[in-house]
MIVEX-857159 format. One record per residue (C-alpha): residue number from 1; z, y, x; residue in one letter. Coordinates in steps of 0.001 Angstrom, whole numbers, plus 500000, padded with zeros to 6 digits. Example, Ala and Ser with C-alpha at 12.3 -4.5 7.8 and 13.67 -1.06 7.14 Angstrom:
[pt 1; [507800; 495500; 512300]; A]
[pt 2; [507140; 498940; 513670]; S]
END
This chain:
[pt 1; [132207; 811807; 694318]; X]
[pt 2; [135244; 809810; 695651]; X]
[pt 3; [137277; 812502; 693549]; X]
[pt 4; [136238; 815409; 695478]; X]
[pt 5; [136805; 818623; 693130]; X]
[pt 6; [133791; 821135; 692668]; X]
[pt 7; [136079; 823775; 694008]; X]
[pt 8; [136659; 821997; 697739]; X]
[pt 9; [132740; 821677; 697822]; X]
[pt 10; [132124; 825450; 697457]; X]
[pt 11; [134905; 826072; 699913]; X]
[pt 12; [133500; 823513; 702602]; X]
[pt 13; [130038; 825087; 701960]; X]
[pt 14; [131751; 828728; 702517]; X]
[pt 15; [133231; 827558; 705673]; X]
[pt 16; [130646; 826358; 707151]; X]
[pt 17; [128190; 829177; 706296]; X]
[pt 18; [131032; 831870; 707904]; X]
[pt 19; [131917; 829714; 710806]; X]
[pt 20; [127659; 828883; 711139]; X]
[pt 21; [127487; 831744; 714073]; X]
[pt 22; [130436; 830204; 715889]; X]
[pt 23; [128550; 827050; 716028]; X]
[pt 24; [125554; 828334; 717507]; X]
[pt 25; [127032; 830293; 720447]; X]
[pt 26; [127373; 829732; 724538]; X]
[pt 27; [129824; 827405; 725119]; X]
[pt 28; [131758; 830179; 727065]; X]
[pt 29; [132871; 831054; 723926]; X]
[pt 30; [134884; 828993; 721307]; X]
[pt 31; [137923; 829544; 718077]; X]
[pt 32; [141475; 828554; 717485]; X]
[pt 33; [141507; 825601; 715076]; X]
[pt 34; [145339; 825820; 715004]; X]
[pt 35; [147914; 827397; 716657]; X]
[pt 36; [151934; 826943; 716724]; X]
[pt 37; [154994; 826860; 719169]; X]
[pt 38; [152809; 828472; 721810]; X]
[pt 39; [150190; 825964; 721763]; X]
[pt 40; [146461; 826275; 720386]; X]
[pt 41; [143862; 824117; 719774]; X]
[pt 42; [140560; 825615; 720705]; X]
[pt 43; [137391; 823871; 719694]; X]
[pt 44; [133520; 825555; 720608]; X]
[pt 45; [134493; 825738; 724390]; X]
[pt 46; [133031; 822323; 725919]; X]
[pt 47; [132549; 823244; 729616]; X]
[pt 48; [136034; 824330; 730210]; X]
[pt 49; [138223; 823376; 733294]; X]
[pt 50; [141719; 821840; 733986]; X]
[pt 51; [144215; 825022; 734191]; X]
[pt 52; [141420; 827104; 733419]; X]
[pt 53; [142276; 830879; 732301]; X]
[pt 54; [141123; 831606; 728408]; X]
[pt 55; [141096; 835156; 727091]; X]
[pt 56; [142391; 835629; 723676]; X]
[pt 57; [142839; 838462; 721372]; X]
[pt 58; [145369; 840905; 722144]; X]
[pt 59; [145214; 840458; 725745]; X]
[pt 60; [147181; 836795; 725167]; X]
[pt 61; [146004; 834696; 728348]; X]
[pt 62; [146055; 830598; 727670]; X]
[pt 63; [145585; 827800; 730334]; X]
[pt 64; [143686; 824936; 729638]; X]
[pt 65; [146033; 821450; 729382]; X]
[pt 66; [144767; 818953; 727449]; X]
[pt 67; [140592; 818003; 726950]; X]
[pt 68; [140094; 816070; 724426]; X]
[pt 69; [137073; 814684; 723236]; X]
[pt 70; [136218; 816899; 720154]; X]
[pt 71; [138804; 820272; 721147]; X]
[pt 72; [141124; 821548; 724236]; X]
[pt 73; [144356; 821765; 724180]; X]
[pt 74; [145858; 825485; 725253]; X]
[pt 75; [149058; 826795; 726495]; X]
[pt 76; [149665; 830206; 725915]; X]
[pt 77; [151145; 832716; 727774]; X]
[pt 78; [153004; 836055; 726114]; X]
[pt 79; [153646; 836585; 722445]; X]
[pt 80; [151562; 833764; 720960]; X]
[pt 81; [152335; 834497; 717219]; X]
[pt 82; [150012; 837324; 717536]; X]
[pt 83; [147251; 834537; 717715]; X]
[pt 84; [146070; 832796; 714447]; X]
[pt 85; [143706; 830236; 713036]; X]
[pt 86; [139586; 831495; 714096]; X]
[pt 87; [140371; 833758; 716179]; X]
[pt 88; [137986; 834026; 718943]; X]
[pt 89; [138556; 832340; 722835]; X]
[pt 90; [136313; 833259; 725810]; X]
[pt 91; [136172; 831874; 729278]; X]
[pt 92; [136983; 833617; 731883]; X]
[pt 93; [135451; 830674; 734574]; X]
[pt 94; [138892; 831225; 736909]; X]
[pt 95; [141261; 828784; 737395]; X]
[pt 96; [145257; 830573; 736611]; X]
[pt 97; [145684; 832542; 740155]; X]
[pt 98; [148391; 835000; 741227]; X]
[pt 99; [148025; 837792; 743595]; X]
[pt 100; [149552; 837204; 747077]; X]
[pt 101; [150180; 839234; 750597]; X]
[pt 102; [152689; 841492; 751801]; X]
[pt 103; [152822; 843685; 748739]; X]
[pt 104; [155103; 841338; 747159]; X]
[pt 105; [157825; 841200; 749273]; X]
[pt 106; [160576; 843105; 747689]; X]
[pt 107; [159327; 842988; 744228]; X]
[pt 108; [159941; 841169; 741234]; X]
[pt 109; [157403; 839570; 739063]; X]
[pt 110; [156367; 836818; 736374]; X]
[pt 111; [154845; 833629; 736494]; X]
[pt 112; [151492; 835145; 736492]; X]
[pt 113; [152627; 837738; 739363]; X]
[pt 114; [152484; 840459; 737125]; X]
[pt 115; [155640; 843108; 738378]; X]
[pt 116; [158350; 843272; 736191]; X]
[pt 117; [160886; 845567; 738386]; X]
[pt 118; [159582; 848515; 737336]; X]
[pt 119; [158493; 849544; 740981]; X]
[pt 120; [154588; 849816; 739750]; X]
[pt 121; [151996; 847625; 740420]; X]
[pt 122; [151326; 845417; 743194]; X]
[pt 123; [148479; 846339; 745548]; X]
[pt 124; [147158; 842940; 746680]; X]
[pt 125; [143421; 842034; 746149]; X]
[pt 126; [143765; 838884; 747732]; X]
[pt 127; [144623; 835971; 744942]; X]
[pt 128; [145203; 832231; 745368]; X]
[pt 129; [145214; 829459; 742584]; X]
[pt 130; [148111; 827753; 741941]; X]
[pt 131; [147335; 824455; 742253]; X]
[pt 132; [145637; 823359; 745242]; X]
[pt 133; [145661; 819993; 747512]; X]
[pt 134; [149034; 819662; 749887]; X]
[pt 135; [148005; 819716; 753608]; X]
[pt 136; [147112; 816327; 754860]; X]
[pt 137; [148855; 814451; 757663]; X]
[pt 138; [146505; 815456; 760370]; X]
[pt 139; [147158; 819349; 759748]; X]
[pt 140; [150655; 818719; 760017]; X]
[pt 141; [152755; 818785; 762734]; X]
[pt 142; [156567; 817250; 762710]; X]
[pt 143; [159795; 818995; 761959]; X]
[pt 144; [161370; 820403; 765115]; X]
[pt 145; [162433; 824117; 764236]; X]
[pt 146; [165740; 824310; 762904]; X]
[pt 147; [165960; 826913; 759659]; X]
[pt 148; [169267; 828108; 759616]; X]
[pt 149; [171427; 828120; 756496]; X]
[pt 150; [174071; 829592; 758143]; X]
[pt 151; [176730; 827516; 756646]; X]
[pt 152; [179038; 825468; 759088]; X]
[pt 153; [178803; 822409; 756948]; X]
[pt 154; [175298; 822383; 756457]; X]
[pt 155; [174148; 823500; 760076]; X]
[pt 156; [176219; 821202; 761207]; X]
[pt 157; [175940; 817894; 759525]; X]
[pt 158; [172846; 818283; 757235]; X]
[pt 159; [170500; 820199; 759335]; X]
[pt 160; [167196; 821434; 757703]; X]
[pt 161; [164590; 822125; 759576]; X]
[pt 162; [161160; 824376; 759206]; X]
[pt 163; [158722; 822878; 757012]; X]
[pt 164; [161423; 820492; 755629]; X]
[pt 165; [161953; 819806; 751539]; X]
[pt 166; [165936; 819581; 750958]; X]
[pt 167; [167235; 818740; 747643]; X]
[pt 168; [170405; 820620; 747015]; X]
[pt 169; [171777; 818616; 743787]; X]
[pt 170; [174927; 818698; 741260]; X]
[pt 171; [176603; 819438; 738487]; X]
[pt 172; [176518; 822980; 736871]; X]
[pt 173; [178603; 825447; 738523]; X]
[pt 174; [179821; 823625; 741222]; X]
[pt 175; [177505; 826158; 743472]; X]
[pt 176; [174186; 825336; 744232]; X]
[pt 177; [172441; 828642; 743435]; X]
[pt 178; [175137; 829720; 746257]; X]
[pt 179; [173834; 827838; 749048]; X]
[pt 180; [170019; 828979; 748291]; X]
[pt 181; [171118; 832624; 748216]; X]
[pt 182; [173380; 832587; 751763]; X]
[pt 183; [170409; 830523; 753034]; X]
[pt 184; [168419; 833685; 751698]; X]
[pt 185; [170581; 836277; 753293]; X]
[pt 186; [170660; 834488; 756876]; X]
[pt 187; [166982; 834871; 757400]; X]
[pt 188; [167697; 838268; 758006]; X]
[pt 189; [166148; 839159; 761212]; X]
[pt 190; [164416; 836099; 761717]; X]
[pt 191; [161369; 836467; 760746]; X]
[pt 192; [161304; 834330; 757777]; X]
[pt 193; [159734; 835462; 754290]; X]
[pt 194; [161602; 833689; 751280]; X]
[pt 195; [160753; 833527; 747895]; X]
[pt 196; [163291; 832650; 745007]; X]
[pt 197; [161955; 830784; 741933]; X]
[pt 198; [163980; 831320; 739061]; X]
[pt 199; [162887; 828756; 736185]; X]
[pt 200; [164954; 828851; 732819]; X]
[pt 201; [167730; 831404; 733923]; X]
[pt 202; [169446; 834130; 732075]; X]
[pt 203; [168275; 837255; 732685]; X]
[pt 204; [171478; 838869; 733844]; X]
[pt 205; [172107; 836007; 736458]; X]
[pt 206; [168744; 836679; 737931]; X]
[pt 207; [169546; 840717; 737890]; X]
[pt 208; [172768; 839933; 739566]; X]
[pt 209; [171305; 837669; 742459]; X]
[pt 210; [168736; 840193; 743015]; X]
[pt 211; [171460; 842746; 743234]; X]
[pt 212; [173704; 841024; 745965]; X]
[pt 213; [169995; 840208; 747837]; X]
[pt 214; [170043; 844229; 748172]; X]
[pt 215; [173529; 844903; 749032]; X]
[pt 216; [172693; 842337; 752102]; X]
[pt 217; [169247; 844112; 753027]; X]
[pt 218; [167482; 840632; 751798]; X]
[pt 219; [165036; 841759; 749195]; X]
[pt 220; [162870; 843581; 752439]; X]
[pt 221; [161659; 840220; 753151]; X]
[pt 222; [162294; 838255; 749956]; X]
[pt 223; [160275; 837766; 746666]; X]
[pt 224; [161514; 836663; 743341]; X]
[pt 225; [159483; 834893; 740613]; X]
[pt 226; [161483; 835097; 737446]; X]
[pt 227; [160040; 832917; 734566]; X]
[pt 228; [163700; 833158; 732690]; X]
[pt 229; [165121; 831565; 729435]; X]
[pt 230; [163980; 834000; 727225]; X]
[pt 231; [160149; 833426; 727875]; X]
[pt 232; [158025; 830517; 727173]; X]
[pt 233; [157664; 827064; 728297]; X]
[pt 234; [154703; 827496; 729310]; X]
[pt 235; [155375; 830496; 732004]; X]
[pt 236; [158386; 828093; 732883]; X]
[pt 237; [155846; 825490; 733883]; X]
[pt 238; [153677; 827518; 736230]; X]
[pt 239; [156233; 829952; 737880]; X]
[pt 240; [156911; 827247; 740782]; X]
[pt 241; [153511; 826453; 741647]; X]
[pt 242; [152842; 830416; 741187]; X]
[pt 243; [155902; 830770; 744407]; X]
[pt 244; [154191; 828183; 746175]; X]
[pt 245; [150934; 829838; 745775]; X]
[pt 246; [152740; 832984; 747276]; X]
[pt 247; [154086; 831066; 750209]; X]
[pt 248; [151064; 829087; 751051]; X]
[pt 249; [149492; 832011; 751806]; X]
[pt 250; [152115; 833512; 754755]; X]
[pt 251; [152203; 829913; 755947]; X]
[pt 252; [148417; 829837; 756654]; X]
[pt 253; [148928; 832887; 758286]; X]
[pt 254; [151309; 831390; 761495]; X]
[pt 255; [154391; 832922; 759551]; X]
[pt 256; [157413; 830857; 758637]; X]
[pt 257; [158691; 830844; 754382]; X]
[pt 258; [161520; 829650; 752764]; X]
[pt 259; [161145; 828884; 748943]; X]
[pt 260; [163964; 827746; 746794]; X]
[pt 261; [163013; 826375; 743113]; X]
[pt 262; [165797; 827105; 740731]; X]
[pt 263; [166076; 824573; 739044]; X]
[pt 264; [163604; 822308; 738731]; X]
[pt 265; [165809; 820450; 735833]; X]
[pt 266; [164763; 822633; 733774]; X]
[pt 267; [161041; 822938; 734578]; X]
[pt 268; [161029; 819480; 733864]; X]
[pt 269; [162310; 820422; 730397]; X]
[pt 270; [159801; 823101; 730147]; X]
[pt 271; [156884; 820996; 730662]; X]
[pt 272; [158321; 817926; 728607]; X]
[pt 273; [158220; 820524; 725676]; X]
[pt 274; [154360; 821636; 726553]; X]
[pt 275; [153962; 818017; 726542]; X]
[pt 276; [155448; 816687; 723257]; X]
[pt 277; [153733; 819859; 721552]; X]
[pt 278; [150404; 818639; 722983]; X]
[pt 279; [150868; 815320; 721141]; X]
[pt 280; [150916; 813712; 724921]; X]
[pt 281; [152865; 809895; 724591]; X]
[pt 282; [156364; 810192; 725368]; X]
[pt 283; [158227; 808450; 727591]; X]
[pt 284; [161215; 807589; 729023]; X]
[pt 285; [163925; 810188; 728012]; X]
[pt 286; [160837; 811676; 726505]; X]
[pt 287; [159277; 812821; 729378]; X]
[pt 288; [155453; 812508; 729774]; X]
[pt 289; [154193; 809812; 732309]; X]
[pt 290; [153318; 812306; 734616]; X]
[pt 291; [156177; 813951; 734722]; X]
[pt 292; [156805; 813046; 738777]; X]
[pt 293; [153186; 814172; 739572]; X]
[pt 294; [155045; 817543; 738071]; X]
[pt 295; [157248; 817478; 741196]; X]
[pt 296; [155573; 815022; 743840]; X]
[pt 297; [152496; 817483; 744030]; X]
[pt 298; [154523; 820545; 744159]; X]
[pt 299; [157185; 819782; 746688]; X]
[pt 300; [153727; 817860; 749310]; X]
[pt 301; [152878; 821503; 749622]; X]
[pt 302; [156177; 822084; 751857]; X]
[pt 303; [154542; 821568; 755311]; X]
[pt 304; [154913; 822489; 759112]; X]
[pt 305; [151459; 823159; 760056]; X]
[pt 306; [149913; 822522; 763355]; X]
[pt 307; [149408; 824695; 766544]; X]
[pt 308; [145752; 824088; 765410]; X]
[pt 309; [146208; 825965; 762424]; X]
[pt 310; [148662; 828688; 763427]; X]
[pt 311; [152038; 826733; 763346]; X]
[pt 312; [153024; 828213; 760272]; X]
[pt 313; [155841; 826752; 757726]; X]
[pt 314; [156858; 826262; 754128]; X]
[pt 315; [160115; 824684; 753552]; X]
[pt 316; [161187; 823926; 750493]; X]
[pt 317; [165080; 823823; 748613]; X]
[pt 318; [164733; 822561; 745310]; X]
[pt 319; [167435; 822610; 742853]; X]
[pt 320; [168597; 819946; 740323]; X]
[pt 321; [171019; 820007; 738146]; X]
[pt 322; [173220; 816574; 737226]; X]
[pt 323; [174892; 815889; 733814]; X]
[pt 324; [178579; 814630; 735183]; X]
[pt 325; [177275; 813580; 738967]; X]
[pt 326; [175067; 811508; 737941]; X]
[pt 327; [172385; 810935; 740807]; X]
[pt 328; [170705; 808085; 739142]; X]
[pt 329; [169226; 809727; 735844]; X]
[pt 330; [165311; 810255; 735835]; X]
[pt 331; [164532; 813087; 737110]; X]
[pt 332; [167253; 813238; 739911]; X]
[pt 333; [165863; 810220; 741158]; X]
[pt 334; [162359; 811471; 740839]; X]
[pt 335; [163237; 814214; 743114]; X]
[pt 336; [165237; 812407; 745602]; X]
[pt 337; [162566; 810112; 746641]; X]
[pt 338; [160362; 813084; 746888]; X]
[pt 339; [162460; 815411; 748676]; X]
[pt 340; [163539; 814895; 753196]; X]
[pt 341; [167095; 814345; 752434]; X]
[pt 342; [170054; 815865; 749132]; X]
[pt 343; [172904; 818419; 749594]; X]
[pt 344; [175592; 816842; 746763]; X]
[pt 345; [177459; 819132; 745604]; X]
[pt 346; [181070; 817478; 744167]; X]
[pt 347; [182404; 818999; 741222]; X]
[pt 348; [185939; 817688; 742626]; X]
[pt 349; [185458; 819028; 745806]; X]
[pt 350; [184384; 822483; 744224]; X]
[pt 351; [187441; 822441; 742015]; X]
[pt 352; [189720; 821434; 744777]; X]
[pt 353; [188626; 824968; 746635]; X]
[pt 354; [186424; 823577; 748974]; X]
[pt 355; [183576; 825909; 748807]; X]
[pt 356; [180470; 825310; 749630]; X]
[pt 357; [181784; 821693; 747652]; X]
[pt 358; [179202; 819427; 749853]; X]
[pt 359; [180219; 815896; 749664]; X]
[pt 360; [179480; 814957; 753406]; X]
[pt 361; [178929; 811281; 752447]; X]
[pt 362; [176792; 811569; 749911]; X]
[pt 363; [174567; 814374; 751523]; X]
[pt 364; [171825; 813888; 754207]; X]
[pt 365; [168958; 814952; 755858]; X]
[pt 366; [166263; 812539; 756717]; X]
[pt 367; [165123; 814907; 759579]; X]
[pt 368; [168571; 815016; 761023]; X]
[pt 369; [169189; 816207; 764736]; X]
[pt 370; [165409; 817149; 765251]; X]
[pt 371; [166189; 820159; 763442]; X]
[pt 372; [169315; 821167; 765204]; X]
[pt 373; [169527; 823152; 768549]; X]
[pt 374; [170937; 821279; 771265]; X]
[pt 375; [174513; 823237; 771105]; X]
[pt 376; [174763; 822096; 767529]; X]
[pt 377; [173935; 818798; 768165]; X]
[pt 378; [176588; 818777; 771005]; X]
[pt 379; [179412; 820136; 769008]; X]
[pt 380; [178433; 818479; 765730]; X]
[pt 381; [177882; 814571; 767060]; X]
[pt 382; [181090; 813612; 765734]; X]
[pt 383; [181887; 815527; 762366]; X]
[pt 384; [180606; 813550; 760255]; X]
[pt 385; [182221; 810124; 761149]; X]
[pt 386; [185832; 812127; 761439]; X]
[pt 387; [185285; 813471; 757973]; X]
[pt 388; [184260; 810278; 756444]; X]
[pt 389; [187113; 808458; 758207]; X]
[pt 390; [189624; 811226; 756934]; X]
[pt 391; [188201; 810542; 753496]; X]
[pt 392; [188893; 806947; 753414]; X]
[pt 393; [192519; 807200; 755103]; X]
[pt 394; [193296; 810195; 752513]; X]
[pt 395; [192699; 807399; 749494]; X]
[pt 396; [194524; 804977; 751739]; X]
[pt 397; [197530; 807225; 752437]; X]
[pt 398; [198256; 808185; 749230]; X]
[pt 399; [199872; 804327; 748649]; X]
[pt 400; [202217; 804393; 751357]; X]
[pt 401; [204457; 806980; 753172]; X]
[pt 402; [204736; 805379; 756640]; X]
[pt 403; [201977; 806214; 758367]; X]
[pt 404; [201172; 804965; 762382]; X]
[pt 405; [200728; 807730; 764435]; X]
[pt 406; [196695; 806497; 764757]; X]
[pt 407; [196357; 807361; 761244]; X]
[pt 408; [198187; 810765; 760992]; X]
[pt 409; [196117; 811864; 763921]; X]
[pt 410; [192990; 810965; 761888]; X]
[pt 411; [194067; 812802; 758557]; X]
[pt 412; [195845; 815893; 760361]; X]
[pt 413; [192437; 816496; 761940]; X]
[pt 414; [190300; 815804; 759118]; X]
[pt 415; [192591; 818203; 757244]; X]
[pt 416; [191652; 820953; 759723]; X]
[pt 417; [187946; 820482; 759705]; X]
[pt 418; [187856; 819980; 756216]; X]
[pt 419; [189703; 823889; 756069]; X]
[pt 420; [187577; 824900; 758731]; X]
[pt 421; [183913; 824049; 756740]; X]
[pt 422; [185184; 826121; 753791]; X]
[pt 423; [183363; 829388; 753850]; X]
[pt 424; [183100; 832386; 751190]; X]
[pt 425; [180176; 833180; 749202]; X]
[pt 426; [177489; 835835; 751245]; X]
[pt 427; [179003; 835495; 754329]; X]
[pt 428; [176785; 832977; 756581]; X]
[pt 429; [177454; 832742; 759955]; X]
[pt 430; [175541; 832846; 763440]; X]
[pt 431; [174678; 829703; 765029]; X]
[pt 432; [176575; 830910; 768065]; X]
[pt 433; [179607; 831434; 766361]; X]
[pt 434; [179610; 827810; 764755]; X]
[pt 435; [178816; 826544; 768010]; X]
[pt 436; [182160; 828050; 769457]; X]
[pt 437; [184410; 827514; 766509]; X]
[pt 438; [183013; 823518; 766115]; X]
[pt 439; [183966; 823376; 769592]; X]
[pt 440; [186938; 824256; 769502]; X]
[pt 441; [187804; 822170; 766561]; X]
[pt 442; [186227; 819182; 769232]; X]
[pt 443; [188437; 819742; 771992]; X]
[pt 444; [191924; 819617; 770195]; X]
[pt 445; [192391; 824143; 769759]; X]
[pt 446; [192581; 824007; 766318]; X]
[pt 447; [195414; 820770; 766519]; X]
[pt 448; [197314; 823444; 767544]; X]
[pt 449; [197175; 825467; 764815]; X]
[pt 450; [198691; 824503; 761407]; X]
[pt 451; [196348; 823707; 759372]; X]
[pt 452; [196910; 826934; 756405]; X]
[pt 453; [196764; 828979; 759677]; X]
[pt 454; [192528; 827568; 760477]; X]
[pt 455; [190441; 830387; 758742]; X]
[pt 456; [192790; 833420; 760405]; X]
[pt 457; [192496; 831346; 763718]; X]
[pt 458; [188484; 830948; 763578]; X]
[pt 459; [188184; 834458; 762360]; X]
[pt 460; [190501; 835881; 765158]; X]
[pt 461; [188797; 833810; 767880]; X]
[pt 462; [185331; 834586; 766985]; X]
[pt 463; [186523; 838413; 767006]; X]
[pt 464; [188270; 837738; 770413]; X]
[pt 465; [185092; 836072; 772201]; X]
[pt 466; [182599; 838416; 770797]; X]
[pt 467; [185203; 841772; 772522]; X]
[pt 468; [186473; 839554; 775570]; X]
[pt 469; [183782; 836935; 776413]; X]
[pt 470; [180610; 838570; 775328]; X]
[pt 471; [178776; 836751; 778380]; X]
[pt 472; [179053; 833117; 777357]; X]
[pt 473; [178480; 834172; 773385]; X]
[pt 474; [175298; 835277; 774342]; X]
[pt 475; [174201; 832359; 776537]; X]
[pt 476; [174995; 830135; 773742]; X]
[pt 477; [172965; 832428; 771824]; X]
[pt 478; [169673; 832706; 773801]; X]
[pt 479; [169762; 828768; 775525]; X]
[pt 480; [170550; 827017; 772635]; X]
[pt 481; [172410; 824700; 774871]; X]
[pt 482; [175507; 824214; 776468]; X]
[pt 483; [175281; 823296; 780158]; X]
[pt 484; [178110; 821784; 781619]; X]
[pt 485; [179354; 824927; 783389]; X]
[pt 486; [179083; 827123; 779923]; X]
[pt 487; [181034; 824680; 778628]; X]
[pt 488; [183478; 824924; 781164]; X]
[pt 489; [183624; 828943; 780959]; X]
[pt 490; [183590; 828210; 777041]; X]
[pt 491; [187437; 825964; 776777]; X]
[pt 492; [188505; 828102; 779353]; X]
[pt 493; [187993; 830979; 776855]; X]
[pt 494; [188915; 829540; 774104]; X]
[pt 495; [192121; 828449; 776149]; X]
[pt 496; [193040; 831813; 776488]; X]
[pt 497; [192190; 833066; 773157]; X]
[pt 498; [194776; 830474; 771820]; X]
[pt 499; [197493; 831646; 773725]; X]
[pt 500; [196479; 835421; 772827]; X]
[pt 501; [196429; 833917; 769006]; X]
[pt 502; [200225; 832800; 769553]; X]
[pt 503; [201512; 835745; 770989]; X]
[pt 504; [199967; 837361; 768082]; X]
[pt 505; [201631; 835310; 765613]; X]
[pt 506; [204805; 835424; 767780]; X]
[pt 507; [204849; 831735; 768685]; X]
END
């Protein structure tokens, strides 16, 4: 008998006569074979779906990853140790969904869309999938809306523009989050929903961003999917698809949506785990194979849609987060040829002060001045040449102290715009103000000024046109463009707030 006890027959036998019923049921319903790490293999269910919804005991819901030939491979979400070997799986013939409309601005809630800000439920009884098809070419129309961050450096030199993906990328701390969250606040009032993935964060970072969205009136229009740390891998993995879901569904309504992912380093993490626990072959750095599907089929749902189909947008800021600036590891790379263009974020730069720390060489935007209004692009045509020319005569001049009077011009200048692109945390700025402070950095006002002296100077003249010259800020404001005779009125006020800003200082 090949050594087989007596015993392990009678137990086989026992088996199979208690597990005989299980055998002969629908295939709707089927058993945990095994279960650990928040993955269970269910056998019995042979008509299941990709990503379909299981029901298990204790109200644990599981999503279909992996079908094999002989059992399915589950994912589990909530406390998956209360689920053991036979217990009993149904189908629920629904594909993982979340709810979406209007109800969920302001709130708070999981992966799965459930609230978790103790506001009550959510009144929606429309739901979307998750996962669906990105719009194809022909329903899209191209970028031509700018979306305003409201950050000089970024407005100006890096524009993003509705229905645009924008990578923001570097190392931790050096401010990423930042950018997403003044991008956040400067939608306020224009008619933009936004939605803030939060994938593998601590839960008192999320509670503190939510917070400061408050304080600056930004939760009214805002939702927040928090699938943080201290919850499973496999909540981790949906949550950004569960935004987009969210979004998708304003955008097919004409409305405009901003979604930042936060970060999607670590979703990749969360879904190489699912993977390795689902015995799928490892790859590089252990990731799966598929592991840019991940992020190629999420980010293809960022879209400007066409007048056909209501003009509505999804843009899209992805995070990712670099292990000492390196742009060229896996998934950074993976995500750069996805994405429309990177924000780099220098860890140098941020330690130096300059905040937000964009590197201006390293950072661009593939839609460039088709998402910038024609002021901007006026003002802005220049900055980025000046700054990369400053850069390279900074390195230059730090070998020699005689410098020709070419050269000093260049890195006095650069010095001031450098100053003037620095700009605190929650504070973004209107496009008209930019518009007037870039110019005047243009035209040679801000030589004028030392260059310590920049941020009181920009602060006092944007104060003194908004009192003195309301007319031409609000021009600038509604035409987007600067004529040649707004221009005109524009140095001539700025003229005469320079000599107001010396009598001031008692120059």
């Amino acid at each position: 008998m090949n050594g087989i006890r007596p015993e392990e027959i009678s137990s086989l036998i026992k088996d199979k006569i208690k597990n005989y019923d299980r055998e002969i049921r629908s295939d709707d319903v089927g058993y945990v074979i095994s279960t650990g790490d928040g993955i269970a293999n269910v056998q019995g269910i042979d008509k299941a779906m990709a990503s379909e919804l299981l029901m298990f005991p204790h109200d644990v819901f599981g999503m279909v990853l992996n079908l094999e030939e002989d059992h399915i491979g589950v994912v589990l979400f909530g406390d998956a140790t209360l689920i053991k070997e036979g217990d009993e799986v149904k189908r629920t013939g629904r594909i993982v969904e979340v709810p979406v409309g209007d109800a969920l601005l302001g709130r708070v809630v999981n992966a799965l869309g459930q609230p978790i800000d103790g506001k009550g439920d959510i009144k929606s009884d429309k739901f979307r999938e998750i996962e669906r098809v990105a719009p194809g070419v022909m329903t899209r129309k191209s970028v031509h809306q700018p979306l305003q961050t409201g950050l000089k450096v970024i407005d100006s030199m890096i524009p993003i523009g509705k229905g645009q993906r924008e990578l923001i990328i570097g190392d931790r701390e050096t401010g990423k989050t930042a950018i997403a969250v003044d991008t956040i606040i400067n939608q306020k009032g224009k008619d933009v929903y936004c939605i803030y993935v939060a994938i593998g964060q601590k839960e008192s970072t999320v509670a503190r961003m939510v917070q400061k969205l408050k304080e600056h009136d930004a939760m009214e229009y805002t939702t927040v999917v928090n699938a943080s740390a201290s919850q499973s891998a496999p909540l981790q993995y949906i949550a950004p698809y569960a935004g987009c879901a969210i979004g998708e569904e304003w955008m097919e309504q004409g409305k405009d949506v901003l979604i930042v992912y936060d970060d999607l380093s670590k979703h990749a993490v969360a879904y190489r785990t699912m993977s390795l626990l689902l015995k799928r072959p490892p790859g590089r750095e252990a990731y799966p194979g598929d592991v840019f599907y991940l992020h190629s089929r999420l980010l293809e749902r960022a879209a400007k849609l066409s007048d056909a189909l209501g003009g509505g947008s999804l843009t899209a800021l992805p995070i990712i987060e670099t292990q000492a600036g390196d742009i060229s590891a896996y998934i950074p790379t993976n995500v750069i040829s996805i994405t429309d263009g990177q924000i780099f974020l220098q860890d140098e730069l941020f330690k130096a002060g300059v905040r937000p720390a964009v590197d201006a060489g390293l950072s661009v935007s593939r839609v460039g001045s088709a998402a910038q209004t024609k002021a901007m692009k006026k003002v802005s045509s220049s900055l980025k040449g000046e700054l990369a020319q400053y850069n390279e005569m900074l390195s230059f001049a730090q070998f020699g102290s005689d410098l020709d009077a070419a050269t000093k011009k260049i890195i006095d200048k650069g010095a001031r715009l450098t100053e003037l692109l620095k700009q605190p945390q929650y504070s973004p700025m209107a496009m008209e103000d930019m518009v007037i402070s870039l110019f005047a950095a243009k035209h040679g006002l801000m030589d004028q000024v030392a260059v310590e002296d920049v941020a009181n100077y920009e602060t006092f003249l944007i104060r003194y046109m908004h009192s003195n010259h309301a007319v031409v800020v609000d021009e600038i404001k509604n035409k987007e463009i600067l004529t040649e005779e707004l221009e005109q009125s524009l140095k001539e006020a700025l003229q005469d707030g320079l000599v107001q800003y010396k009598l001031l200082k008692g120059e």
